[in-house]
py3Dmol code that shows the C-alpha trace and the ligand (Angstrom):
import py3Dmol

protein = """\
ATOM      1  CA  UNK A   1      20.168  -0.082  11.966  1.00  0.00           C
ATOM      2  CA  UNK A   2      18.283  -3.462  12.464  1.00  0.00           C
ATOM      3  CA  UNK A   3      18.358  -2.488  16.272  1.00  0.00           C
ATOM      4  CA  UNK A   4      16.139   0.081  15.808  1.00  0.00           C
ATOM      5  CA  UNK A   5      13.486  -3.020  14.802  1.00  0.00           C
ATOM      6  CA  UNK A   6      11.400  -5.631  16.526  1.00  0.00           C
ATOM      7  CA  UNK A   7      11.309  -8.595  14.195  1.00  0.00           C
ATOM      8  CA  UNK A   8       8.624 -11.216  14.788  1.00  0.00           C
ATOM      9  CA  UNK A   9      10.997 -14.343  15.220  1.00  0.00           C
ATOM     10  CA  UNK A  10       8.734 -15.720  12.208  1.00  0.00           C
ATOM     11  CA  UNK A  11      10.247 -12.849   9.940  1.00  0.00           C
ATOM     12  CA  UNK A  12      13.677 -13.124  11.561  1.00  0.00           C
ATOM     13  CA  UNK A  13      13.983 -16.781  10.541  1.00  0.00           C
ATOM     14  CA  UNK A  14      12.699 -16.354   7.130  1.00  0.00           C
ATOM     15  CA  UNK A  15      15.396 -13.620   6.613  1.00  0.00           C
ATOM     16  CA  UNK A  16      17.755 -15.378   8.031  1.00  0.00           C
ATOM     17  CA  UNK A  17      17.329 -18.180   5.481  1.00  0.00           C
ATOM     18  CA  UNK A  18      16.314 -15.952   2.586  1.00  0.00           C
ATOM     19  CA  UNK A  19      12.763 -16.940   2.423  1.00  0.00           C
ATOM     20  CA  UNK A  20      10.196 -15.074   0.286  1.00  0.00           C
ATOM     21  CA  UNK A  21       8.421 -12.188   2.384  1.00  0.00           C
ATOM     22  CA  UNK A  22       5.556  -9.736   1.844  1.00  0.00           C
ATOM     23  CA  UNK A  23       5.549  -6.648   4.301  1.00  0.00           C
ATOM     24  CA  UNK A  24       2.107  -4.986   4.893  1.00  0.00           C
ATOM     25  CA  UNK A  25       1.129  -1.509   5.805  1.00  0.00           C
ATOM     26  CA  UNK A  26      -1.181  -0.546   8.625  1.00  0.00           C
ATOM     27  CA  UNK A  27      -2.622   2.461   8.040  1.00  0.00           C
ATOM     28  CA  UNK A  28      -5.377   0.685   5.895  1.00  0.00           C
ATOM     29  CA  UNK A  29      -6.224  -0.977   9.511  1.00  0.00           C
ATOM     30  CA  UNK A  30      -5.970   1.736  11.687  1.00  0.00           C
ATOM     31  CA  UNK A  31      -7.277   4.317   9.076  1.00  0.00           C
ATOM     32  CA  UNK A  32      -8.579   2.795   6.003  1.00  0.00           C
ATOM     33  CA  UNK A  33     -11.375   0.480   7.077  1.00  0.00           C
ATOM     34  CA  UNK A  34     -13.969   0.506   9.965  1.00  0.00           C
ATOM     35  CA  UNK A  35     -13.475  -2.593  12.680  1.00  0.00           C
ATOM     36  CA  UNK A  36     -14.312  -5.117  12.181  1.00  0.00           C
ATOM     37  CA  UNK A  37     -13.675  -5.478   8.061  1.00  0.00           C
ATOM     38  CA  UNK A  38     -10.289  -4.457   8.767  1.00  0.00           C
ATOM     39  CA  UNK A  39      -9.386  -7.182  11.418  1.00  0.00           C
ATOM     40  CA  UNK A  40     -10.619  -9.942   9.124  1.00  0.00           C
ATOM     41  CA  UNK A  41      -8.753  -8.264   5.861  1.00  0.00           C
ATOM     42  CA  UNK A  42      -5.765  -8.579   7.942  1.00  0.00           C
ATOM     43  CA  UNK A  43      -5.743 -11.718   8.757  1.00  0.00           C
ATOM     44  CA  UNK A  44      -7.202 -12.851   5.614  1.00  0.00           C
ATOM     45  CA  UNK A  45      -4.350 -11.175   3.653  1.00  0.00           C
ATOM     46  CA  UNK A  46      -1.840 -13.006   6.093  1.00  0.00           C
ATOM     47  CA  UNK A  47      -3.234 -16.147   5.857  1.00  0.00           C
ATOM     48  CA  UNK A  48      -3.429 -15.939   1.641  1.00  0.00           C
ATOM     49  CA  UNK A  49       0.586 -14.765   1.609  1.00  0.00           C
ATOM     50  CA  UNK A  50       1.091 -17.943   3.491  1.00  0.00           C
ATOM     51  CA  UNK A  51      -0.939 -20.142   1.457  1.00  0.00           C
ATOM     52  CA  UNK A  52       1.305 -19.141  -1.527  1.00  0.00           C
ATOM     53  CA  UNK A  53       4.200 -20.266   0.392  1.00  0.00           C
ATOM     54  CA  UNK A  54       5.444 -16.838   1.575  1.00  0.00           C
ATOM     55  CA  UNK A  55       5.733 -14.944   5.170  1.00  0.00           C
ATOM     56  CA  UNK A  56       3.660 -12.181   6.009  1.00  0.00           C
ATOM     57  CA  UNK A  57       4.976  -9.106   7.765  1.00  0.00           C
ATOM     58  CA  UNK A  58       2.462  -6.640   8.382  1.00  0.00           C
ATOM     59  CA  UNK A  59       4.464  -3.147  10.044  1.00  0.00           C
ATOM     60  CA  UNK A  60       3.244  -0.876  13.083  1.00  0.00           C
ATOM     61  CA  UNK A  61       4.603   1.127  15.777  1.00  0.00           C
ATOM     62  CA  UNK A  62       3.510  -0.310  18.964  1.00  0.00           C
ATOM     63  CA  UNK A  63       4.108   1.567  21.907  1.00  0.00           C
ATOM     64  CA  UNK A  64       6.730   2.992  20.331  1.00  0.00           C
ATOM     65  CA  UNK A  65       8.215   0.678  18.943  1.00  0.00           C
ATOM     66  CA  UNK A  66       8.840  -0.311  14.966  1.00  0.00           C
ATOM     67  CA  UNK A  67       7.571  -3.920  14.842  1.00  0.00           C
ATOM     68  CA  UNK A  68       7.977  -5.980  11.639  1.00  0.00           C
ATOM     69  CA  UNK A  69       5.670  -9.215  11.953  1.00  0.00           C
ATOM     70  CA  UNK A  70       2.961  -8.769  13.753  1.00  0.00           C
ATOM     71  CA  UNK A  71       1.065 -11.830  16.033  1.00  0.00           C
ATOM     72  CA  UNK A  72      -2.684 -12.632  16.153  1.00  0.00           C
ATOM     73  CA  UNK A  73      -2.842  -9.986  19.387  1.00  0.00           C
ATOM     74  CA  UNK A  74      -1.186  -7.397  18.043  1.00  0.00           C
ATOM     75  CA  UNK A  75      -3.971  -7.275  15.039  1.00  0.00           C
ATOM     76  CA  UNK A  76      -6.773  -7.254  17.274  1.00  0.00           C
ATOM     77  CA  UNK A  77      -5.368  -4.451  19.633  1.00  0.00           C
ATOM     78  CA  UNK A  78      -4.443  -2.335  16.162  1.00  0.00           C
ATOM     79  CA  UNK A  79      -7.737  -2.878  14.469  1.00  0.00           C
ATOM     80  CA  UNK A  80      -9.730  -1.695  17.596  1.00  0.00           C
ATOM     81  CA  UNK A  81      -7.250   1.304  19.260  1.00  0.00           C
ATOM     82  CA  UNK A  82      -8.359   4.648  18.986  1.00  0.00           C
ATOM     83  CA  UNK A  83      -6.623   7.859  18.749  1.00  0.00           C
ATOM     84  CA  UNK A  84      -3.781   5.898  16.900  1.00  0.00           C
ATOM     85  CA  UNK A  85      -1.842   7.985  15.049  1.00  0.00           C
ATOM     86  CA  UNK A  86      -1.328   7.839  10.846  1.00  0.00           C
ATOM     87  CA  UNK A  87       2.333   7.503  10.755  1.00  0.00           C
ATOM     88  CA  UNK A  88       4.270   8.438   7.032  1.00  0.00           C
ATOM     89  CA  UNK A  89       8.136   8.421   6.797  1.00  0.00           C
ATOM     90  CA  UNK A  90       8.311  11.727   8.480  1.00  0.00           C
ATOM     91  CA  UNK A  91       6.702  10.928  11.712  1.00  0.00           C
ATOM     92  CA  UNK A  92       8.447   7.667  12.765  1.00  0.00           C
ATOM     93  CA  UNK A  93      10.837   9.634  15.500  1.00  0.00           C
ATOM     94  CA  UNK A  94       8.533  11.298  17.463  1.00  0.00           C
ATOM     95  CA  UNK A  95       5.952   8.410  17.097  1.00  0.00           C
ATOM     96  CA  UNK A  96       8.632   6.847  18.907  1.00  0.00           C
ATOM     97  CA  UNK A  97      10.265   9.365  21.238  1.00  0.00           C
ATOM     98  CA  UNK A  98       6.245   9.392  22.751  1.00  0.00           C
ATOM     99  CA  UNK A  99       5.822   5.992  22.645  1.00  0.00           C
ATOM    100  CA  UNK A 100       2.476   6.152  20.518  1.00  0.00           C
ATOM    101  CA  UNK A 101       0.729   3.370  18.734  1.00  0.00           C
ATOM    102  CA  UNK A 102       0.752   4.137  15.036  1.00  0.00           C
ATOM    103  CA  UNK A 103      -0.667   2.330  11.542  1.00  0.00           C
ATOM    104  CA  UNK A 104       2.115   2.623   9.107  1.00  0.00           C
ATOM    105  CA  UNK A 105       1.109   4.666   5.431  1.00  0.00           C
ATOM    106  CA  UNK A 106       2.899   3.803   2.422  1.00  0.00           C
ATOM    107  CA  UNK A 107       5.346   5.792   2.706  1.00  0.00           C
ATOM    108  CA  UNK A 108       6.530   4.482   6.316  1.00  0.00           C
ATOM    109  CA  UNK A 109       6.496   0.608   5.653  1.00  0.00           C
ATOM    110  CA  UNK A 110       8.458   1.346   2.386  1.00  0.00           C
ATOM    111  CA  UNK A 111      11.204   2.682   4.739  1.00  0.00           C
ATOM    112  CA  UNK A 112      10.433   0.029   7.564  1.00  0.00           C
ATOM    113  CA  UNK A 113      10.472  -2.673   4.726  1.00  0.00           C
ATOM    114  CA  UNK A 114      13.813  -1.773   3.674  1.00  0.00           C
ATOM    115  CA  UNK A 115      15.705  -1.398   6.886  1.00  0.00           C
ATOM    116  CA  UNK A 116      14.296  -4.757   7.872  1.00  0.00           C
ATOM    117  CA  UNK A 117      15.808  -5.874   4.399  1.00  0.00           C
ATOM    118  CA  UNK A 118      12.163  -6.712   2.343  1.00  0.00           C
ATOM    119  CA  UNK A 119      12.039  -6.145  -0.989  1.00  0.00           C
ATOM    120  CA  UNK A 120       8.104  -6.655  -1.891  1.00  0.00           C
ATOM    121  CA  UNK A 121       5.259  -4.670   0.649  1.00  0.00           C
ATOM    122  CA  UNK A 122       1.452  -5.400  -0.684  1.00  0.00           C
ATOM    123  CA  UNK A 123      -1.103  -2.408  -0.245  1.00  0.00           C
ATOM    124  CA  UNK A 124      -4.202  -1.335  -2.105  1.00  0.00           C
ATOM    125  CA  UNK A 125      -4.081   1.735  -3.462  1.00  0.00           C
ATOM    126  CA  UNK A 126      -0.872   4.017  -2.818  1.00  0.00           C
ATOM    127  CA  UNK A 127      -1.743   8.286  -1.912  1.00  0.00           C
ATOM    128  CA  UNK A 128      -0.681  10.610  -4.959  1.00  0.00           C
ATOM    129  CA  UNK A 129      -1.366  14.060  -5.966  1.00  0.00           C
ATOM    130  CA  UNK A 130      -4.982  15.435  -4.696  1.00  0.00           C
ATOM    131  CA  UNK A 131      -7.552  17.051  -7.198  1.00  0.00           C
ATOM    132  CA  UNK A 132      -6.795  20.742  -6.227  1.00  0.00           C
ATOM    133  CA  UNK A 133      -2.993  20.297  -5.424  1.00  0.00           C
ATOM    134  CA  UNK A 134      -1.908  23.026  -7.680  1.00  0.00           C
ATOM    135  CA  UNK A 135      -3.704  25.297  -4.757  1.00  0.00           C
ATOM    136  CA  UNK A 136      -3.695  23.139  -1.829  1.00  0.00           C
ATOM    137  CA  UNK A 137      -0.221  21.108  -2.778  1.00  0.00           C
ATOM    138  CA  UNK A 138      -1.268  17.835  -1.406  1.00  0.00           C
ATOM    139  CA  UNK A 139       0.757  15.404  -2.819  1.00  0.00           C
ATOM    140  CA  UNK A 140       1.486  12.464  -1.033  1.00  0.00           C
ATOM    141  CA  UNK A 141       4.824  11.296   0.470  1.00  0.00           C
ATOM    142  CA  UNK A 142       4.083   8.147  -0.752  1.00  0.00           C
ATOM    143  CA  UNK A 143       4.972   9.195  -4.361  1.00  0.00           C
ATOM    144  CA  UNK A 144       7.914  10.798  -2.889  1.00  0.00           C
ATOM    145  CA  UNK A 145       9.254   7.833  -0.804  1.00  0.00           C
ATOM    146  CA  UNK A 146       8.687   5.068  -4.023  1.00  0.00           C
ATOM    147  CA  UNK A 147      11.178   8.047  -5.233  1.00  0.00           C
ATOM    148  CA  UNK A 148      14.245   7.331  -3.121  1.00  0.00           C
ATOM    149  CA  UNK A 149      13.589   4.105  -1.582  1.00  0.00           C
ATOM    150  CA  UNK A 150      14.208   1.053  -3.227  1.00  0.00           C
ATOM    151  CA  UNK A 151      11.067  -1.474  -1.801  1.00  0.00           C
ATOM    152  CA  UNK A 152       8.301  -2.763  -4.558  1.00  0.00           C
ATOM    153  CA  UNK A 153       5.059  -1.869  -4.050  1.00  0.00           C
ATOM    154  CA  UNK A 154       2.366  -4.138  -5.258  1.00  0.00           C
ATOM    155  CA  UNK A 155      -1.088  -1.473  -5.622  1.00  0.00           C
ATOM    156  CA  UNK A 156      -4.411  -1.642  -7.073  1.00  0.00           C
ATOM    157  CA  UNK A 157      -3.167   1.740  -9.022  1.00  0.00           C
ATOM    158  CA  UNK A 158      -4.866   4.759  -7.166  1.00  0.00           C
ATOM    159  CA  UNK A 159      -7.791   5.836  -6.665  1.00  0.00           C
ATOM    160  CA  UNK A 160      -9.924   8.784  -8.563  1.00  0.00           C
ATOM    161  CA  UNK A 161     -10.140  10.535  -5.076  1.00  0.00           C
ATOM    162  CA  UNK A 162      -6.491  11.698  -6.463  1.00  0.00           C
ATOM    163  CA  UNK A 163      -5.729  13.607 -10.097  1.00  0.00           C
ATOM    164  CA  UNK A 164      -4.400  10.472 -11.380  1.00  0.00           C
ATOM    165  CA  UNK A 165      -2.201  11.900 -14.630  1.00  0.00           C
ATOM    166  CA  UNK A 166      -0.616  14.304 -12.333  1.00  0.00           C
ATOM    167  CA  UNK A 167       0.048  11.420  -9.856  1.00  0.00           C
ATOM    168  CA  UNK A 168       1.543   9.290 -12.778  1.00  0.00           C
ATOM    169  CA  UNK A 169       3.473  12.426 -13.519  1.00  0.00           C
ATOM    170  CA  UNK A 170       4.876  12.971 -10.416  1.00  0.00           C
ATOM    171  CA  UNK A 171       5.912   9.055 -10.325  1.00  0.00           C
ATOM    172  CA  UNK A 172       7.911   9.634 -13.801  1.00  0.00           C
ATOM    173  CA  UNK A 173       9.612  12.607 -12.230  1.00  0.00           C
ATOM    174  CA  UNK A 174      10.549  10.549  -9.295  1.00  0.00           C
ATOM    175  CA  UNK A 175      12.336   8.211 -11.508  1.00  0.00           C
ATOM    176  CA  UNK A 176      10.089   5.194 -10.223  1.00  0.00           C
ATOM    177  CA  UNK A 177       8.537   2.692 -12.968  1.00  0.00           C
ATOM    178  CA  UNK A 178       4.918   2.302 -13.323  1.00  0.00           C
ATOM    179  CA  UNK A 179       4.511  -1.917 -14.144  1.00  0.00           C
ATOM    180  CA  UNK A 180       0.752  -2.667 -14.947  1.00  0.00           C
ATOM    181  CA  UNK A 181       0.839  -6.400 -14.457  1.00  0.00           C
ATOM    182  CA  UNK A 182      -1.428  -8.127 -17.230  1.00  0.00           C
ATOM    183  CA  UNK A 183      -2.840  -4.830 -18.684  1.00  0.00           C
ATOM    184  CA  UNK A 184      -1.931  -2.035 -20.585  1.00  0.00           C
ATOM    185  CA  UNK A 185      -3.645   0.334 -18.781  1.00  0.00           C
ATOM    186  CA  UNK A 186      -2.810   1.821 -15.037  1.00  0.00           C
ATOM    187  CA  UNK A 187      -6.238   1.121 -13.297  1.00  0.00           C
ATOM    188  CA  UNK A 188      -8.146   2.858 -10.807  1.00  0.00           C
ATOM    189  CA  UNK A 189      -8.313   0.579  -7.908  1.00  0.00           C
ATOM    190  CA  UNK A 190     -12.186   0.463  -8.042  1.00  0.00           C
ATOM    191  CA  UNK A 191     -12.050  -0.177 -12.083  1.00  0.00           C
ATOM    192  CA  UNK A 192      -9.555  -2.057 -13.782  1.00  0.00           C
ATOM    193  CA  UNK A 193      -8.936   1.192 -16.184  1.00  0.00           C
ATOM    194  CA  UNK A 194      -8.236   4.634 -15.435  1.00  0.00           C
ATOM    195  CA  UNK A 195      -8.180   5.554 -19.342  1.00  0.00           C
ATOM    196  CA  UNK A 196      -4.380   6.145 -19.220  1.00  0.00           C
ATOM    197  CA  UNK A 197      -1.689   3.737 -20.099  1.00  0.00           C
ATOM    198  CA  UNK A 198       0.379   2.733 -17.698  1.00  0.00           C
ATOM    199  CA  UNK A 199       4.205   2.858 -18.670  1.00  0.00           C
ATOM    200  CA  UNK A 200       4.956  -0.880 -19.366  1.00  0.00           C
ATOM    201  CA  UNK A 201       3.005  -4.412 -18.810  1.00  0.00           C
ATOM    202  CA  UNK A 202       4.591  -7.947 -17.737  1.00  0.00           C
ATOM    203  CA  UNK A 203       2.701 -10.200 -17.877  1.00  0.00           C
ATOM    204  CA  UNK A 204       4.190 -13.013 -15.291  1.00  0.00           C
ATOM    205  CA  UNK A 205       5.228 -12.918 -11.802  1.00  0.00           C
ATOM    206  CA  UNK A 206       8.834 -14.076 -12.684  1.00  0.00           C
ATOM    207  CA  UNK A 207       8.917 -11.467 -15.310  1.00  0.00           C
ATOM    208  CA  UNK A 208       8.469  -8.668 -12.583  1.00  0.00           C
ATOM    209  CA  UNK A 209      11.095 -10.327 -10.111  1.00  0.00           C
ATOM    210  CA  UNK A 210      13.272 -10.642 -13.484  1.00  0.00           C
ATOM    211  CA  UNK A 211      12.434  -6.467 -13.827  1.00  0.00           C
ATOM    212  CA  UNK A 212      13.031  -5.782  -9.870  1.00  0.00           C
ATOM    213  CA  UNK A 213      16.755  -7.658  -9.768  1.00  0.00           C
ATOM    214  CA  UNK A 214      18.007  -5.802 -12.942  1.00  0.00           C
ATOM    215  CA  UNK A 215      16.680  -2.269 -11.555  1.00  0.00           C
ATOM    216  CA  UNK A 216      18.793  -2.533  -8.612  1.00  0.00           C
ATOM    217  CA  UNK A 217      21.344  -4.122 -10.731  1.00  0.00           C
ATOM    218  CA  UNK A 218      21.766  -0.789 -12.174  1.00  0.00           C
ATOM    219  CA  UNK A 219      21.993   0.943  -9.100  1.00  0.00           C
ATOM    220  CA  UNK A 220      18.378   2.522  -9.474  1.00  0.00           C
ATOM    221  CA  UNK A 221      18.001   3.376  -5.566  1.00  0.00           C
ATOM    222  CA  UNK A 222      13.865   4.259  -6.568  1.00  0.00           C
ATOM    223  CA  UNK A 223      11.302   1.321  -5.796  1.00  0.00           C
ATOM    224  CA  UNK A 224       9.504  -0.107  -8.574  1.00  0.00           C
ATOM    225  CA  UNK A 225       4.852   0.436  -8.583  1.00  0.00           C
ATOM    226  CA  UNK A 226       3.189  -2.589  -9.855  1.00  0.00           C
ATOM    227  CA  UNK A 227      -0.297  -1.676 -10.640  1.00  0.00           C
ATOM    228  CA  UNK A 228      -2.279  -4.716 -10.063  1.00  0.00           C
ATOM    229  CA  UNK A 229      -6.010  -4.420 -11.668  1.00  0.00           C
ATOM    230  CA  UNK A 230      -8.802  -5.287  -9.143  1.00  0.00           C
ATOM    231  CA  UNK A 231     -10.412  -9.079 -10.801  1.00  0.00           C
ATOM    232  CA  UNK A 232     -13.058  -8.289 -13.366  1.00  0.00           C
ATOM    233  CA  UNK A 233     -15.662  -9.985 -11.327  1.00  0.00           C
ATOM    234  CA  UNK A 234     -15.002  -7.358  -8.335  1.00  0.00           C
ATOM    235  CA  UNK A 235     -14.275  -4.349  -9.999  1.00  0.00           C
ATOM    236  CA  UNK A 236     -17.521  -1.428  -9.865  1.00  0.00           C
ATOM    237  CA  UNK A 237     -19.317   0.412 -12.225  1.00  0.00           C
ATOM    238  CA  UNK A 238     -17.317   3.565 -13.226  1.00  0.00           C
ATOM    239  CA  UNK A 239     -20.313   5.592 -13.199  1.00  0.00           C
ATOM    240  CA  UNK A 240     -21.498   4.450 -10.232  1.00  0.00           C
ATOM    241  CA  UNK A 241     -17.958   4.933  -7.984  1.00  0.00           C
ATOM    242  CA  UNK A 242     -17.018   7.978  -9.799  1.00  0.00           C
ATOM    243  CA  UNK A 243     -19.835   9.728  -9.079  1.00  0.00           C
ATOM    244  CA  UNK A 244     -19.731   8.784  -4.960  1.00  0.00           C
ATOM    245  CA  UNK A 245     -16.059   9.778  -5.407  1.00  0.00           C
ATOM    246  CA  UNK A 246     -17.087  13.540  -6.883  1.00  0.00           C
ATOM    247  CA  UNK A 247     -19.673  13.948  -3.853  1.00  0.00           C
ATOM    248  CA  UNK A 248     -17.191  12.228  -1.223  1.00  0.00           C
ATOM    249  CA  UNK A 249     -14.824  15.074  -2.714  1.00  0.00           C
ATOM    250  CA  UNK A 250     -17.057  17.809  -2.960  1.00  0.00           C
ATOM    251  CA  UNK A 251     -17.960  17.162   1.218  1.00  0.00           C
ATOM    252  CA  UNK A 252     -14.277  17.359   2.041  1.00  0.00           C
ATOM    253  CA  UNK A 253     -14.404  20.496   0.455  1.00  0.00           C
ATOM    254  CA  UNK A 254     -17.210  21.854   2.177  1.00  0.00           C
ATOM    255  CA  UNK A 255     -16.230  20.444   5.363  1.00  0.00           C
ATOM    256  CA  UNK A 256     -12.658  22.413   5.032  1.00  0.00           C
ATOM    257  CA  UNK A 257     -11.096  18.892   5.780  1.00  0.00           C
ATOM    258  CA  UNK A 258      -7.072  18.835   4.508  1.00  0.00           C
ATOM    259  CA  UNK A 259      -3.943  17.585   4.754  1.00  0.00           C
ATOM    260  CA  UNK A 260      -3.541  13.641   6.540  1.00  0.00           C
ATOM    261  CA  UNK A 261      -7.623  13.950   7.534  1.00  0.00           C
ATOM    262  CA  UNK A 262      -8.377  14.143   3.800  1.00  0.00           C
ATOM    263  CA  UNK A 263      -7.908  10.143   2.514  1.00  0.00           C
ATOM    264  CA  UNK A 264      -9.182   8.620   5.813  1.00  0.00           C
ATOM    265  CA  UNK A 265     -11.871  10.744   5.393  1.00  0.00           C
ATOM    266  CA  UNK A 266     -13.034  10.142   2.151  1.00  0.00           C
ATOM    267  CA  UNK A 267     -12.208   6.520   2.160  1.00  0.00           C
ATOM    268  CA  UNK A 268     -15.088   6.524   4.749  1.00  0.00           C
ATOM    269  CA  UNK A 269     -17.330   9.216   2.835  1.00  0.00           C
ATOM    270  CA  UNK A 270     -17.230   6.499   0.052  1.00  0.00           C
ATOM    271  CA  UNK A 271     -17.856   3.618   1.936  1.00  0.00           C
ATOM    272  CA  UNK A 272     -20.730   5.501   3.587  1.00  0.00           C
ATOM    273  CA  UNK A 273     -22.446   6.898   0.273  1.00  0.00           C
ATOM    274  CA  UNK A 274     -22.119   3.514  -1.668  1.00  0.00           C
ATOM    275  CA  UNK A 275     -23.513   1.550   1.080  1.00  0.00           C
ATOM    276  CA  UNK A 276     -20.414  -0.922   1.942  1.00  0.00           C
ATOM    277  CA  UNK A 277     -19.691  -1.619  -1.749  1.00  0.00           C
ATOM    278  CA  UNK A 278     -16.595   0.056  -2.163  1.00  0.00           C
ATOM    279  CA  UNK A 279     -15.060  -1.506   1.189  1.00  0.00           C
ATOM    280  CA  UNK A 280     -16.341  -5.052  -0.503  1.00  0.00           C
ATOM    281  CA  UNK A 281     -13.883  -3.850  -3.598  1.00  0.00           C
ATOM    282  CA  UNK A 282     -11.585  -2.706  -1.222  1.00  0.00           C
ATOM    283  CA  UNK A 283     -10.901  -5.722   0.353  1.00  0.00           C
ATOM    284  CA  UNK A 284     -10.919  -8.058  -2.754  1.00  0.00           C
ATOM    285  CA  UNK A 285      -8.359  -5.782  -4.243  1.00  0.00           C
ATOM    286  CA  UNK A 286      -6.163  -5.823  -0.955  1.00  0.00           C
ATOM    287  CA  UNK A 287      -6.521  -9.587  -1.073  1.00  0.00           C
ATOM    288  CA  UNK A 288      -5.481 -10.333  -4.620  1.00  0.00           C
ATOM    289  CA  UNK A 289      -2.851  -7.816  -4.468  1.00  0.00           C
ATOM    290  CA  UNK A 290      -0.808  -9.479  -1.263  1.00  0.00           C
ATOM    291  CA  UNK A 291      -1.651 -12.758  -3.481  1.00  0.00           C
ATOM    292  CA  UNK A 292       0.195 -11.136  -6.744  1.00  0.00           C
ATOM    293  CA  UNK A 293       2.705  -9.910  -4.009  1.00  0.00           C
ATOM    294  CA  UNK A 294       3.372 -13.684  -2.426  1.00  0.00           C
ATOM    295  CA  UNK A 295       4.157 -14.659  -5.754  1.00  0.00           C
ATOM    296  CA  UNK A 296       6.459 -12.249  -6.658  1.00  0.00           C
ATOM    297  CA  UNK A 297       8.235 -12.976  -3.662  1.00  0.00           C
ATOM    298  CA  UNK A 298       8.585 -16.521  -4.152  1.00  0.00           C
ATOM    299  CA  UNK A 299       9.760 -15.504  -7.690  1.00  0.00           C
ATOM    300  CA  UNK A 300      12.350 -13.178  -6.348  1.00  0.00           C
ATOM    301  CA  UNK A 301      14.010 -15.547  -3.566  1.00  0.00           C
ATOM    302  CA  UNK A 302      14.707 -18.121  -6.040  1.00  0.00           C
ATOM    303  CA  UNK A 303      16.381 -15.010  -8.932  1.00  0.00           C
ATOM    304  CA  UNK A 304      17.669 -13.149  -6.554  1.00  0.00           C
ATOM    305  CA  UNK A 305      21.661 -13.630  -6.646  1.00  0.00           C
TER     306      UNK A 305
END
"""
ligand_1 = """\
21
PSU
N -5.512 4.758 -0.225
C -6.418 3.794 0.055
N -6.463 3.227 1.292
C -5.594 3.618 2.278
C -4.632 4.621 1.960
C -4.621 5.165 0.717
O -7.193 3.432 -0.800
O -5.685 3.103 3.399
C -3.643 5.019 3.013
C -2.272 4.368 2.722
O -1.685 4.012 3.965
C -1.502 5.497 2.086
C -2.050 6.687 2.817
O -0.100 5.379 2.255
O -3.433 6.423 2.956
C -1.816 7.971 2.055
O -2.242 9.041 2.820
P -1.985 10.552 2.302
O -2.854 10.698 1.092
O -2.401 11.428 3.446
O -0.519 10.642 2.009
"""
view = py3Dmol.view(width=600, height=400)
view.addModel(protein, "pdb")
view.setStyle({"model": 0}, {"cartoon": {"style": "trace"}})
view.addModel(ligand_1, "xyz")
view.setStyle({"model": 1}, {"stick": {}})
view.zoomTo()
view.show()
């Protein structure tokens, strides 16, 4: 199955050798964040997994093709390419029977990650179940894909765009454990709380790698969510971003805007109505989670047996 996948020859050594990778999505380029904050967040999340001694591999379809390990180039070209498409799990085939250029959701690097053999992807907030879903159903595939594929994903928790208890319990009917990592709570990517509890809290790096070898141990095919709390110096005022969230949400509903539109739209709404402070948040929360992520990592390749 590796065939199907173009390894960077940086990721191909480190796997070769067992080294300590991160995989990174690309949707949050392509879709999340307006050029040019999301060229320099992906770099600047690359260089930071380095600096704690792991290898990057951010994941794309280029041309067609599933690329693991991305180079300097290929960054620029994704960050700036329009009409690229918003690829989840389900879409990889004909993303590649057309040859398109596509940024990777959460639910498609989780896959990518595993064929390639990674075990730890960093992102900032996963998707989940929509306010609304029990008319319009929109629930993500992410939740769905943490559900049968075995890849950790380190997250800032998700965001209130979503109904975040049904989200949490969609992720316990999946089988997947929620890991709040220093907190009891489950936060809310902006805020470090989202009132709920998550499901359990470690409180150390080797303590999750400890928790991600004995899951698989057991033969638990699900991946494991680390919610990662944005730092207290970054995080926003809850009734400041909650109430941009309700109008970004009430637009979208206005606006009749559904299905993959809906979080790419929104995430921009947001950014739009709290003048570039929530992409600020957005970024320190990417950055700190592909930090948490490098360390886990390094934790893991020394465990792992
Ligand atoms: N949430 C964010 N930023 C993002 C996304 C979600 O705060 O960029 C992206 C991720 O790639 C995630 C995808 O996998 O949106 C989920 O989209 P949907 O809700 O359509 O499943």
């Amino acid at each position: 199955m590796k065939d199907l996948i173009k390894l960077s020859a940086e990721v191909a050594d480190a796997l070769q050798s067992g080294a300590p990778i991160v995989a990174l999505e690309s949707t949050i380029i392509t879709h999340g964040m307006p050029y040019p904050a999301n060229l320099e967040m992906a770099r600047g999340v690359e260089a930071l997994i380095r600096d704690e001694g792991a290898v990057p591999a951010t994941i794309a379809v280029i041309d067609g093709e599933l690329r693991v390990g991305l180079n300097d180039a290929d960054l620029e070209a994704l960050a700036q390419a329009k009409d690229v498409v918003k690829a989840s799990g389900r879409d990889l085939a004909a993303v590649m029977v057309r040859k398109q250029t596509a940024g990777t959701t959460v639910s498609a690097t989780m896959r990518l990650a595993e064929l390639a053999g990674i075990a730890i992807f960093a992102t900032g907030g996963v998707g989940g179940v929509h306010r609304g879903a029990e008319q319009s159903f929109d629930i993500s595939a992410d939740l769905l894909e943490l559900g049968q594929t075995g890849t950790t994903v380190v997250c800032a928790g998700v965001k209130s765009i979503l109904d975040i208890p049904k989200t949490l319990e969609v992720l316990e009917t999946q089988r997947v454990p929620v890991i709040a990592y220093g907190s009891d709570d489950f936060p809310a990517f902006f805020t470090r709380s989202s009132g709920l509890k998550a499901d359990h809290r470690l409180d150390s790096v080797e303590d999750i790698a400890q928790a991600m070898i004995l899951h698989r141990a057991m033969g638990s095919q699900t991946g494991i969510l680390i919610a990662n709390p944005i730092p207290e110096g970054d995080a926003l005022d809850p009734s400041f971003i909650d109430g941009t969230i309700d109008d970004a949400v009430a637009e979208a509903d206005r606006n009749g805007i559904g299905r993959k539109e809906l979080t790419p739209f929104l995430l921009a709404k947001i950014n739009e109505l709290s003048e570039g402070r929530s992409l600020k948040a957005n970024i320190a929360l990417v950055r700190n989670n592909a930090a948490v992520a490098a360390q886990i990592a390094v934790a893991h390749a020394r465990f792992r047996p």
